[in-house]
ChimeraX commands (.cxc) that place a marker at each C-alpha (Angstrom):
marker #1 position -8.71,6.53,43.71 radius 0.5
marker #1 position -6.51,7.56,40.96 radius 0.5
marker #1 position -6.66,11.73,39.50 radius 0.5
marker #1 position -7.82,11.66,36.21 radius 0.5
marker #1 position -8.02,14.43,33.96 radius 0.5
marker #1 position -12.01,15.02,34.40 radius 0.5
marker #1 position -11.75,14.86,38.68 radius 0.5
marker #1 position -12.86,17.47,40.98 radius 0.5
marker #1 position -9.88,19.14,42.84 radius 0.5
marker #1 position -9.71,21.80,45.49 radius 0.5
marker #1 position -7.62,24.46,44.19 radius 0.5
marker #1 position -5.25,27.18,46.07 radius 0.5
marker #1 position -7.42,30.82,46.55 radius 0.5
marker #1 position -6.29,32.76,43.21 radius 0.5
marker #1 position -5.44,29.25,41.52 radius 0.5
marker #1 position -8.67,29.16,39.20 radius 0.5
marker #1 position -7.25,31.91,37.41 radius 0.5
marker #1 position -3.98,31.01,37.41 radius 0.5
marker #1 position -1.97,29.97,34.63 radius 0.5
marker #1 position -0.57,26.65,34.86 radius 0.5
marker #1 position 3.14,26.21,34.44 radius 0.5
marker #1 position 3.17,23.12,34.09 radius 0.5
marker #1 position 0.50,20.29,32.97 radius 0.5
marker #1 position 0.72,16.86,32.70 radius 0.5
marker #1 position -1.87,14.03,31.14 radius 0.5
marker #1 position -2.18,10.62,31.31 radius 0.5
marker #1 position 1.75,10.04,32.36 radius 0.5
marker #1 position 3.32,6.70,32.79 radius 0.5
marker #1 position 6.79,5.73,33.94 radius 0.5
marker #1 position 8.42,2.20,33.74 radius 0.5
marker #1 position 12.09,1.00,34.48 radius 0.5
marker #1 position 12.81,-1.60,32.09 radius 0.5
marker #1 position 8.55,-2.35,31.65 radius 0.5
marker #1 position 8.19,-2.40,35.61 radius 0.5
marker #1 position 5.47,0.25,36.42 radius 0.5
marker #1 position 7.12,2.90,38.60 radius 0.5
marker #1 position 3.88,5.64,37.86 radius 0.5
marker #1 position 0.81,5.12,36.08 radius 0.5
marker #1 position -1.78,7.64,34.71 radius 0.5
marker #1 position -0.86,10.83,36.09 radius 0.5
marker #1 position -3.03,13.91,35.32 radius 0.5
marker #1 position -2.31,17.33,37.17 radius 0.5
marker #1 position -1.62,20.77,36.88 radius 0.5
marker #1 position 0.39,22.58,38.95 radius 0.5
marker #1 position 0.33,27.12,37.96 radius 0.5
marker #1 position 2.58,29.64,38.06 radius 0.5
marker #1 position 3.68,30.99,41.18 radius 0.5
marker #1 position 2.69,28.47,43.60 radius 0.5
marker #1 position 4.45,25.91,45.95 radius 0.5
marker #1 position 3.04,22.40,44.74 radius 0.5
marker #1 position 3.63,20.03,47.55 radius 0.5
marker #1 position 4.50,16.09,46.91 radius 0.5
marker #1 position 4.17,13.55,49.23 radius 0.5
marker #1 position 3.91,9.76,49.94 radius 0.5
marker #1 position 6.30,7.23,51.07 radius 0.5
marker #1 position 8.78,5.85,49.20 radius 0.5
marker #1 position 8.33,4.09,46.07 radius 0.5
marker #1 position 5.66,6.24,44.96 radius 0.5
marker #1 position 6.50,7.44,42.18 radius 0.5
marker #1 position 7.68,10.88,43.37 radius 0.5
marker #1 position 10.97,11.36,42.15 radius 0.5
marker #1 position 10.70,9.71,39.02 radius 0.5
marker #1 position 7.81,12.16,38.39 radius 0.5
marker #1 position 10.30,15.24,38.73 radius 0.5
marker #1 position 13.14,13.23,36.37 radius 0.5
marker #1 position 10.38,12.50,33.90 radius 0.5
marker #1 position 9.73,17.20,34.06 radius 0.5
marker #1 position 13.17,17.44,33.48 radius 0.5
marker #1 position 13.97,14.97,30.52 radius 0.5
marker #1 position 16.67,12.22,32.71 radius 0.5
marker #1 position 15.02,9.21,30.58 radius 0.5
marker #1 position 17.15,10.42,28.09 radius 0.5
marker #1 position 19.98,9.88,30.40 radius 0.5
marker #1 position 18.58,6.34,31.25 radius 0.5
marker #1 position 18.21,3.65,28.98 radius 0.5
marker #1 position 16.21,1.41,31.41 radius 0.5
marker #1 position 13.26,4.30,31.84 radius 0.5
marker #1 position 10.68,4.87,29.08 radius 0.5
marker #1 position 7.93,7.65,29.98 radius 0.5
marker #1 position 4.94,8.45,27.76 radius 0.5
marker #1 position 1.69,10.77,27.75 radius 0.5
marker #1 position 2.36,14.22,27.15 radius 0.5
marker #1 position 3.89,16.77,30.09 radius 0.5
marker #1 position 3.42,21.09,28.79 radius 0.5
marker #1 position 5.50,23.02,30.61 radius 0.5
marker #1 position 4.64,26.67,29.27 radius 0.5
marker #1 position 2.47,25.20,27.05 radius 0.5
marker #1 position 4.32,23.72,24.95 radius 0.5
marker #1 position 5.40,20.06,24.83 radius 0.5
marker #1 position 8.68,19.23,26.90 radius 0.5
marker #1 position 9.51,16.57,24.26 radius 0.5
marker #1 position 9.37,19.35,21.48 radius 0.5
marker #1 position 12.29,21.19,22.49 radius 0.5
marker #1 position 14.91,20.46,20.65 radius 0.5
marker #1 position 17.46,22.04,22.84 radius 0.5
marker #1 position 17.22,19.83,25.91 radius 0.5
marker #1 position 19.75,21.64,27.76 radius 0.5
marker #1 position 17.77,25.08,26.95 radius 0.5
marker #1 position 15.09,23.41,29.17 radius 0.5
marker #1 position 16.88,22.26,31.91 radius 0.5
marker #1 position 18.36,26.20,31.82 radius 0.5
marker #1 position 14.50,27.13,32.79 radius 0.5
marker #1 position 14.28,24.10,35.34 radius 0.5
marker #1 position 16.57,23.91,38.96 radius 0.5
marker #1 position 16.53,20.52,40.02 radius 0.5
marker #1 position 17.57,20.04,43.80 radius 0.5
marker #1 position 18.33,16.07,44.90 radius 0.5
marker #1 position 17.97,14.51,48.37 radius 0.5
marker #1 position 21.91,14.26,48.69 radius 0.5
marker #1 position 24.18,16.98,47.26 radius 0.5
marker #1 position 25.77,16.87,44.00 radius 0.5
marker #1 position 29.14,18.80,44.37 radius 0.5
marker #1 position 30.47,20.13,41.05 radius 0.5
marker #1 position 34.47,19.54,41.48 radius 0.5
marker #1 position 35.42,23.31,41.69 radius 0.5
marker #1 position 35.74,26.37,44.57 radius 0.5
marker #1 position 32.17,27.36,46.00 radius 0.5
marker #1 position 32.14,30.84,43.82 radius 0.5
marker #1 position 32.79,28.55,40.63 radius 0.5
marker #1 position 29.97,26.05,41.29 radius 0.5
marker #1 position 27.39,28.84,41.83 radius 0.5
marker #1 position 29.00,30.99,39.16 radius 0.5
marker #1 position 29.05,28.41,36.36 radius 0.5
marker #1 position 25.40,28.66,34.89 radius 0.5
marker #1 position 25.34,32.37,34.56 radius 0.5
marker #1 position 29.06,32.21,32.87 radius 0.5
marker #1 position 27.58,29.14,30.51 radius 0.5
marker #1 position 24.49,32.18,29.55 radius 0.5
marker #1 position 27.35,34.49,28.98 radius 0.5
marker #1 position 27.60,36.45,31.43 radius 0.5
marker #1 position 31.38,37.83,31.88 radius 0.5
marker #1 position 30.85,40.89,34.22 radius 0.5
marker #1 position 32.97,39.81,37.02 radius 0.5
marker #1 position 30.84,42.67,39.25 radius 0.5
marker #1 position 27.76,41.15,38.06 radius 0.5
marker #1 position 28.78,37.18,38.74 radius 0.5
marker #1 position 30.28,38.51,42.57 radius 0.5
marker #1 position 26.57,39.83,42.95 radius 0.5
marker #1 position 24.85,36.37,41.81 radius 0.5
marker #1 position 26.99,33.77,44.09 radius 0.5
marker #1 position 26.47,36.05,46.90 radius 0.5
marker #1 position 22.64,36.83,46.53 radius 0.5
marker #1 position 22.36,33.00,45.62 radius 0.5
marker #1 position 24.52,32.02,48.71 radius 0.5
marker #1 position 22.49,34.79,50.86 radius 0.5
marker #1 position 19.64,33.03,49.29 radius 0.5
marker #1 position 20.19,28.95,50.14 radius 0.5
marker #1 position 21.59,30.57,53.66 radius 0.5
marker #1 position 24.93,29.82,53.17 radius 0.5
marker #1 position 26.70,32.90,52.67 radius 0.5
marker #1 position 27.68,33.68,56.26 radius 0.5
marker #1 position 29.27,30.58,56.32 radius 0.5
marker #1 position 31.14,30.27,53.67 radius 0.5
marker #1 position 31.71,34.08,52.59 radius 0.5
marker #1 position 35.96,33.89,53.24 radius 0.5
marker #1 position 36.44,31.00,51.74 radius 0.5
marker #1 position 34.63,31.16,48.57 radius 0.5
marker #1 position 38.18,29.93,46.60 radius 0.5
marker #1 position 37.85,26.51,48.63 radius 0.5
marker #1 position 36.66,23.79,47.00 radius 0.5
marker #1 position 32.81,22.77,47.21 radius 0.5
marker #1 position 33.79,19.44,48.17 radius 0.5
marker #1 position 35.35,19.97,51.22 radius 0.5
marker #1 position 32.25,21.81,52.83 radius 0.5
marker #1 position 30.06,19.77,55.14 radius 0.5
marker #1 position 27.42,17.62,53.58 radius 0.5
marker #1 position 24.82,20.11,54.71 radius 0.5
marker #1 position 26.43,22.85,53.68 radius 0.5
marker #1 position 27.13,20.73,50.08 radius 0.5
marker #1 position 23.44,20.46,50.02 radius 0.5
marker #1 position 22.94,24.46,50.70 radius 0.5
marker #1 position 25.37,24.82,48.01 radius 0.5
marker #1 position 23.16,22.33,45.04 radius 0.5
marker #1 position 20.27,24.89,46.02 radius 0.5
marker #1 position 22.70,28.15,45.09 radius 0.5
marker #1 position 23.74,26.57,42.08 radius 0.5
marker #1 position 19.97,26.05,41.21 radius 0.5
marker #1 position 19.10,29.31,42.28 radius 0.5
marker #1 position 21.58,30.94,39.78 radius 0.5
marker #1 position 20.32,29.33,36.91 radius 0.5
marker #1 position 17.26,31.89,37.61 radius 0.5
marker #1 position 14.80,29.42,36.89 radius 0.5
marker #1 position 11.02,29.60,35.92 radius 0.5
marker #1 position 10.78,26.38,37.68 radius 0.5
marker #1 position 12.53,24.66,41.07 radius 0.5
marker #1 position 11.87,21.38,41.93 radius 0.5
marker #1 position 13.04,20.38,45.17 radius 0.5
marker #1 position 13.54,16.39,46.27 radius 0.5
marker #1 position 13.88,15.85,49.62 radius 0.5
marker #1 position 15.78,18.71,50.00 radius 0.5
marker #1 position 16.58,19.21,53.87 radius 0.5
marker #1 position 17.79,15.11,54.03 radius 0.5
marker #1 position 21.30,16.77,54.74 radius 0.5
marker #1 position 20.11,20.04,56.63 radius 0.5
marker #1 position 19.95,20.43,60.07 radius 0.5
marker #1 position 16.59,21.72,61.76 radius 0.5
marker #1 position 17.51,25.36,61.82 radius 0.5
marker #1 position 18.76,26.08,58.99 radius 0.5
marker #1 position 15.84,23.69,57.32 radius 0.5
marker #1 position 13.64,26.79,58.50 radius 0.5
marker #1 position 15.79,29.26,57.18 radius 0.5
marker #1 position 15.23,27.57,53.60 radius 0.5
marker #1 position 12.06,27.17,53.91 radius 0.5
marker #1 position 11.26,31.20,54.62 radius 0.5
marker #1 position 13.41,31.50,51.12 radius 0.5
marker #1 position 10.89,29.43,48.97 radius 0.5
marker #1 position 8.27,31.22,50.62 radius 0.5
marker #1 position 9.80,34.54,49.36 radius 0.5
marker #1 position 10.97,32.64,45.54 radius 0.5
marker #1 position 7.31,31.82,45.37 radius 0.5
marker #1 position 6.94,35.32,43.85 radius 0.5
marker #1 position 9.52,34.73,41.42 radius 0.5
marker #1 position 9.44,31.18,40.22 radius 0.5
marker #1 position 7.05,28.01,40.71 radius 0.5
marker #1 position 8.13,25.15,43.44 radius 0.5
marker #1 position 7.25,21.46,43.28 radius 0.5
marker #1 position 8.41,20.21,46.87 radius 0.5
marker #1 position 8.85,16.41,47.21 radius 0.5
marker #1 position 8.77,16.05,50.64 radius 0.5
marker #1 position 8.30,12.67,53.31 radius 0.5
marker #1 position 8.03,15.48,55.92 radius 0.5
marker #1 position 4.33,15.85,55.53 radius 0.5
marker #1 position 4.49,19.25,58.07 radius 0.5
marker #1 position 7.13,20.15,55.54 radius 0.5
marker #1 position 4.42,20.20,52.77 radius 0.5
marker #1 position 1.72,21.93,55.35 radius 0.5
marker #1 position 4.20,24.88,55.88 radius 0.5
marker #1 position 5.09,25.39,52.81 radius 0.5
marker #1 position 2.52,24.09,49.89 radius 0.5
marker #1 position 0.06,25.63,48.47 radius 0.5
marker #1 position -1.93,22.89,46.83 radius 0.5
marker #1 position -0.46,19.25,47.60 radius 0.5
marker #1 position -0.61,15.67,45.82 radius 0.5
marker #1 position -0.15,12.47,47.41 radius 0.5
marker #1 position 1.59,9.67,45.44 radius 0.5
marker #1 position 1.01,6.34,46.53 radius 0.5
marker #1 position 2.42,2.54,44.81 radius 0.5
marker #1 position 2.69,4.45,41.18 radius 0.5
marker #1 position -0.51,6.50,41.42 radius 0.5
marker #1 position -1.74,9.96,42.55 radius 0.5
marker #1 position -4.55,9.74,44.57 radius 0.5
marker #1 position -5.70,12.63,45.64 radius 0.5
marker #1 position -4.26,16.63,44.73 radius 0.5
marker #1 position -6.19,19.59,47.30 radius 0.5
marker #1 position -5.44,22.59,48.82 radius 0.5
marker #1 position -2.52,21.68,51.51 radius 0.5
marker #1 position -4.42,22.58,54.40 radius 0.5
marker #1 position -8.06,21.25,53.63 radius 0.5
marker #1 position -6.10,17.96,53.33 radius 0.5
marker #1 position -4.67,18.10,56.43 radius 0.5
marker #1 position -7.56,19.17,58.51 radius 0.5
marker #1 position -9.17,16.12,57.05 radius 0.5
marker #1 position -11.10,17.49,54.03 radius 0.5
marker #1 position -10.04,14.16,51.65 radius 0.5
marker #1 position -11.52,11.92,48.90 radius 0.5
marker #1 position -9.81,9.23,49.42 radius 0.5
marker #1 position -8.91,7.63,53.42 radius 0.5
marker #1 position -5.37,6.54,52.70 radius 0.5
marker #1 position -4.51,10.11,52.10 radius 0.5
marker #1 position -5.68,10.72,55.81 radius 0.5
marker #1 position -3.79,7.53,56.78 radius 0.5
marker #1 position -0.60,8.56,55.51 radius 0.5
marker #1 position -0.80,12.29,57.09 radius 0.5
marker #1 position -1.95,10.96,60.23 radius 0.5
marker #1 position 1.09,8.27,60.34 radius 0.5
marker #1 position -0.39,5.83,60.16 radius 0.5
marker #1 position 1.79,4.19,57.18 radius 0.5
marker #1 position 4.44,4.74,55.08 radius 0.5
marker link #1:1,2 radius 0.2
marker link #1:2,3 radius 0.2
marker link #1:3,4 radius 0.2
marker link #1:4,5 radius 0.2
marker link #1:5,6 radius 0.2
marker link #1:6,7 radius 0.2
marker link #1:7,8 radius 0.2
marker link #1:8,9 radius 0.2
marker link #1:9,10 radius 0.2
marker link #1:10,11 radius 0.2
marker link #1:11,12 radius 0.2
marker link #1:12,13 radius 0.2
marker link #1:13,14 radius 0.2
marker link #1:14,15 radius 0.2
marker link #1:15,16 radius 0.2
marker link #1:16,17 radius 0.2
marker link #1:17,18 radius 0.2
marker link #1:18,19 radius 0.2
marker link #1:19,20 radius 0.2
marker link #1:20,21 radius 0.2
marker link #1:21,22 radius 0.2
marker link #1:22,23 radius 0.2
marker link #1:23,24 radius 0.2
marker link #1:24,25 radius 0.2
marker link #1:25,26 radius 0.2
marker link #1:26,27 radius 0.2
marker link #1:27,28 radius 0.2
marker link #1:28,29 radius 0.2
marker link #1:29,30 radius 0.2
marker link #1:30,31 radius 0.2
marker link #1:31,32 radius 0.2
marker link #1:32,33 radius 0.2
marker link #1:33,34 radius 0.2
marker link #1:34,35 radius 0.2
marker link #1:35,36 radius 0.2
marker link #1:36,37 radius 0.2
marker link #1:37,38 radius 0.2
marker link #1:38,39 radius 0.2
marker link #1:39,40 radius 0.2
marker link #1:40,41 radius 0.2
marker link #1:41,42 radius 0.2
marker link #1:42,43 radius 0.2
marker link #1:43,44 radius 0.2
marker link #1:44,45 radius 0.2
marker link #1:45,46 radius 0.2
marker link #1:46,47 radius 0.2
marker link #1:47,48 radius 0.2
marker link #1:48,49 radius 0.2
marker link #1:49,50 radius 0.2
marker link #1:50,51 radius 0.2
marker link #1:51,52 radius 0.2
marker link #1:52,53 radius 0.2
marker link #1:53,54 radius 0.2
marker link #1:54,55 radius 0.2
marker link #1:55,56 radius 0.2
marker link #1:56,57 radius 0.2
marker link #1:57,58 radius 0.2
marker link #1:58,59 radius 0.2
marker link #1:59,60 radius 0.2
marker link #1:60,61 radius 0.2
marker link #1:61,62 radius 0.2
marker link #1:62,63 radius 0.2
marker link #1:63,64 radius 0.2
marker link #1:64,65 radius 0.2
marker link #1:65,66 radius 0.2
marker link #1:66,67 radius 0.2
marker link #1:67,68 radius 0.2
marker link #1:68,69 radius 0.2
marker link #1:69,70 radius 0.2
marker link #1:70,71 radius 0.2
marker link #1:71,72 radius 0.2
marker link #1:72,73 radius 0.2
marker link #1:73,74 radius 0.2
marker link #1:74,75 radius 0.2
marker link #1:75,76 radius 0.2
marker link #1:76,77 radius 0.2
marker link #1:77,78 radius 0.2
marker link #1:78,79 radius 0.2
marker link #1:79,80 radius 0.2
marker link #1:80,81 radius 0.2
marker link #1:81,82 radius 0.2
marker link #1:82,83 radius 0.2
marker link #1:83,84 radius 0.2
marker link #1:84,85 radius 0.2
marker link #1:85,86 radius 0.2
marker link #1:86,87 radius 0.2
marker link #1:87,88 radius 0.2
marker link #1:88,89 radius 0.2
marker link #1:89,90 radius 0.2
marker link #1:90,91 radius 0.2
marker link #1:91,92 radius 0.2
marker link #1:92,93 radius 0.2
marker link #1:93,94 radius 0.2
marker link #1:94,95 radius 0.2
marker link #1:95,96 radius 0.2
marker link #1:96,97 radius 0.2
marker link #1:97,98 radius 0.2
marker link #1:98,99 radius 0.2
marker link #1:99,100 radius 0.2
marker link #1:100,101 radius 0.2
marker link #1:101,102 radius 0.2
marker link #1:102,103 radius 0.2
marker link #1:103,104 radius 0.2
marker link #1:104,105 radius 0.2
marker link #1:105,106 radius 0.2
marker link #1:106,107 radius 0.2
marker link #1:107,108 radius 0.2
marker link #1:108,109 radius 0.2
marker link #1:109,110 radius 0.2
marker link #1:110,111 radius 0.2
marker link #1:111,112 radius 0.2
marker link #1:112,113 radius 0.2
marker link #1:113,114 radius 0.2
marker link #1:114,115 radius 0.2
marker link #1:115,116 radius 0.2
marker link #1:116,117 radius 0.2
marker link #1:117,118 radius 0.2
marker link #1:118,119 radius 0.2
marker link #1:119,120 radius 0.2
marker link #1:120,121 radius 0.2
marker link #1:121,122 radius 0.2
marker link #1:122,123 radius 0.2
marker link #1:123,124 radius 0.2
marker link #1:124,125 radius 0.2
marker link #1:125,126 radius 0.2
marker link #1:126,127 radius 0.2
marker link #1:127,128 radius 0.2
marker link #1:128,129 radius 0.2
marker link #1:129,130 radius 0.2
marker link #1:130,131 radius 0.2
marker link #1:131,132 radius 0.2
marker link #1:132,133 radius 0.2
marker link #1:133,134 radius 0.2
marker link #1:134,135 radius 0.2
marker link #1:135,136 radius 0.2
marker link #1:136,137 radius 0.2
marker link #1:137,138 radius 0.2
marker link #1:138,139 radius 0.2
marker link #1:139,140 radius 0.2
marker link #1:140,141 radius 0.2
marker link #1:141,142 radius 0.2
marker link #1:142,143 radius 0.2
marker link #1:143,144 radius 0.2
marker link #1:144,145 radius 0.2
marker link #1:145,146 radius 0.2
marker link #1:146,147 radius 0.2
marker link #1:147,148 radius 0.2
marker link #1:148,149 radius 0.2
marker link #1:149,150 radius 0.2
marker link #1:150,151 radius 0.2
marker link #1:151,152 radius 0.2
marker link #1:152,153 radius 0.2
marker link #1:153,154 radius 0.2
marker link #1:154,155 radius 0.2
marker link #1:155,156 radius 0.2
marker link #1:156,157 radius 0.2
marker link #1:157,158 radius 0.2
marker link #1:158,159 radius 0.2
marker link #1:159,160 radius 0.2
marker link #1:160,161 radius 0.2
marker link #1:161,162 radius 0.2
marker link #1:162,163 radius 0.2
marker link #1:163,164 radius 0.2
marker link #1:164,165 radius 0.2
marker link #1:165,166 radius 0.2
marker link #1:166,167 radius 0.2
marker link #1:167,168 radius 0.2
marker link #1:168,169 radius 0.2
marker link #1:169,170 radius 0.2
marker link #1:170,171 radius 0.2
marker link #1:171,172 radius 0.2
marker link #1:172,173 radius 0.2
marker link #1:173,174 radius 0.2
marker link #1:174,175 radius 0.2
marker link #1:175,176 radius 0.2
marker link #1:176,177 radius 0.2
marker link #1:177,178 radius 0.2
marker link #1:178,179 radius 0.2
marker link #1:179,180 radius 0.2
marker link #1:180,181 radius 0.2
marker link #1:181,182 radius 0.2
marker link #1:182,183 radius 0.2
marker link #1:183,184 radius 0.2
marker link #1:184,185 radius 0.2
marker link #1:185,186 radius 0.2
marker link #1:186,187 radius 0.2
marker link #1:187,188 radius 0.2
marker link #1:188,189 radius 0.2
marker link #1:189,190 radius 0.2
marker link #1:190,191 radius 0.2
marker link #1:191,192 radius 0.2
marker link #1:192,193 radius 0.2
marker link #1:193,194 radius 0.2
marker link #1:194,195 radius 0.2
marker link #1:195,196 radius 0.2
marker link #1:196,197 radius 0.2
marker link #1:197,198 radius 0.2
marker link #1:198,199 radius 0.2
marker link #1:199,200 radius 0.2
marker link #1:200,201 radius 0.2
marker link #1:201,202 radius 0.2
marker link #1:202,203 radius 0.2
marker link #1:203,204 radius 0.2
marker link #1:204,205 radius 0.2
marker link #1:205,206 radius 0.2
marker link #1:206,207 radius 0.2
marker link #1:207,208 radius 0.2
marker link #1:208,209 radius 0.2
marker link #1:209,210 radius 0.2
marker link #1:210,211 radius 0.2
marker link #1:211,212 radius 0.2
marker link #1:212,213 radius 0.2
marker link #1:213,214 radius 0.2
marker link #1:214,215 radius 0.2
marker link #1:215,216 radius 0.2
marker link #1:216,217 radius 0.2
marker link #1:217,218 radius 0.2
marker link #1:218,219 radius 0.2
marker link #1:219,220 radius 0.2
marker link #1:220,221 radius 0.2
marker link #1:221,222 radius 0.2
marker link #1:222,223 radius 0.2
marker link #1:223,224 radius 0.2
marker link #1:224,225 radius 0.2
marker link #1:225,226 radius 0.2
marker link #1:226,227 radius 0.2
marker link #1:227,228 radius 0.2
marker link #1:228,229 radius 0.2
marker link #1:229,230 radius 0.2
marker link #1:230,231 radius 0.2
marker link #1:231,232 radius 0.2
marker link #1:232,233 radius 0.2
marker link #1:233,234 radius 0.2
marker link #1:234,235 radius 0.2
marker link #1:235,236 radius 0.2
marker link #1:236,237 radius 0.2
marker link #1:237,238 radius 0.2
marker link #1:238,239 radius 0.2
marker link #1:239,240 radius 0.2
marker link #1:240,241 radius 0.2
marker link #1:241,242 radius 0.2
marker link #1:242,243 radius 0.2
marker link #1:243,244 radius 0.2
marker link #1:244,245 radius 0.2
marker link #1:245,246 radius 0.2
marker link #1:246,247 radius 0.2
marker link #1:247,248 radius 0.2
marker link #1:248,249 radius 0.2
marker link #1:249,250 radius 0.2
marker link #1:250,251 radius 0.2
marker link #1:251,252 radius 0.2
marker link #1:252,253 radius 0.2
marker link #1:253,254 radius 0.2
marker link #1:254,255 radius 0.2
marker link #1:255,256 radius 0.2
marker link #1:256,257 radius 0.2
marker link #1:257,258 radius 0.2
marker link #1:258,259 radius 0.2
marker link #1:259,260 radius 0.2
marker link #1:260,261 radius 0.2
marker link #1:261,262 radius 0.2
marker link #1:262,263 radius 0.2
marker link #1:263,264 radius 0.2
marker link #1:264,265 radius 0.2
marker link #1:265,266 radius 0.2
marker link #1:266,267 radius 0.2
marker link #1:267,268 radius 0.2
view
C-alpha cells in the first residue's frame, strides 16, 4: 500500500517532537507524462538520517531532484503537489540557487568540477564571500578530513580534481557538499565508487553530521540503510509503500510484505 498523508507510521525515539525539515504531500513526478512517482506523502525532521530504498526505477532519485528544484533544469520532467522544506514552499523561493546553497546533493558517480582539489572544495564558501585565505585552508581541510580524503590527497591539493581516482573523485563531490555547510545532505548512492573501507569511514562521518545537518540516504545497500537510518522508506514502481523506524522494518515489524521481500532479497 501506498503512504498517504493520514497513515500510521513508526517514528524514530525523539521524532514525535521533532521538527520536520522537510515535508512533502501528495507529490507526483512524470518524464514527458510517463509516471516516474505518484502520491508521495512524508516527513522526514531535523537531525535525523532518513533512509531510501528500493530497486531501481522506483522513484528514488527523482524524489531527491524534485527537493532540489532539477525540473527546472529538465524540460521533459514536470513535478506537482507541494514539498516545505523549513516550512516554507520550495517553489516560493525566488532565489533558486539560495536553496540549493542550504541543500548538498551527492550523485552515484562523481561530478568533478574542472579545477585543483583545494579549488573544487573551496569554491562555495568563496561564492558566500568568504576571502580569508586562513579561513578557506581550514574548510577544504576539515571538509577533506571530513569525506576521508585528506590523508590522501593533502600534498597535492594544486592537482587537478580530475586526475584523482574515481573513488577518490567521489570522496571529493562529498567535500564539496560538505563545504556548502548545508541544512540538508542528500546522498544517492553514494559509496557506488568507494571501496569497502573507506565506505565505513563515511559512513561514521554522517553518523557524526547527523548532529549538524539532516541526511536523506538513497541507498540499494539495504544494510547500508540499517547502519545508518534512522527512520527508512521503501520506494517501489513510483510509490512509497511503507516509511518505519529502520530497524523495526528490518526485524520484520512491516505493513506491507513486499517491504519484507525486498529486505530479505528476495527481489529487486
Amino acid at each position: 500500500m501506498a503512504v498517504d498523508a493520514g497513515a500510521p507510521m513508526r517514528l524514530a525515539p525523539g521524532a514525535e517532537t521533532a521538527r520536520p525539515k522537510v515535508e512533502v504531500r501528495n507529490l507526483a513526478i512524470s518524464y514527458d507524462g510517463t509516471p516516474a512517482l505518484v502520491g508521495v506523502n512524508l516527513e522526514i525532521y531535523e537531525n535525523e538520517i532518513f533512509g531510501i530504498i528500493g530497486p531501481a526505477n522506483s522513484g528514488k532519485t527523482s524524489f531527491l531532484k524534485a527537493l532540489n528544484r532539477m525540473d527546472m533544469f529538465n524540460a521533459a520532467m514536470q513535478v506537482s503537489g507541494e514539498i516545505n522544506f523549513d516550512g516554507r514552499d520550495i517553489r516560493q523561493w525566488r532565489n533558486v540557487y539560495a536553496l540549493r546553497g542550504r541543500i548538498g546533493v551527492v550523485f552515484p558517480l562523481p561530478v568533478g568540477l574542472p579545477m585543483t582539489v583545494y579549488d573544487n572544495v573551496a569554491l562555495s564558501p568563496r561564492l558566500s564571500g568568504q576571502t580569508n585565505k586562513a579561513e578557506l585552508n581550514d574548510i577544504v581541510e576539515r571538509c577533506l578530513r571530513r569525506a576521508a580524503l585528506w590523508d590522501e590527497v593533502k600534498d597535492r591539493l594544486n592537482s587537478l580534481g580530475s586526475l584523482l581516482s574515481g573513488g577518490q573523485q567521489q570522496r571529493l563531490t562529498i567535500a564539496r557538499a560538505l563545504s556548502q555547510e548545508p541544512d540538508l545532505l542528500m546522498l544517492d548512492e553514494f559509496s557506488i565508487a568507494v571501496d569497502p573501507v573507506t565506505t565505513m569511514r563515511i559512513e561514521d562521518v554522517l553518523k557524526e553530521l547527523r548532529n549538524e545537518m539532516t541526511i536523506i540516504l538513497v541507498t540499494n545497500l539495504t544494510q547500508q540503510a540499517r547502519r545508518l537510518a534512522d527512520r527508512t522508506a521503501f520506494f517501489l514502481t513510483g510509490s512509497c509503500v511503507e516509511i518505519g523506524e529502520t530497524e523495526a522494518l528490518f526485524t520484520g515489524q512491516v505493513e506491507d510484505s513486499r517491504t519484507a521481500d525486498y529486505i530479505a532479497g528476495r527481489f529487486g
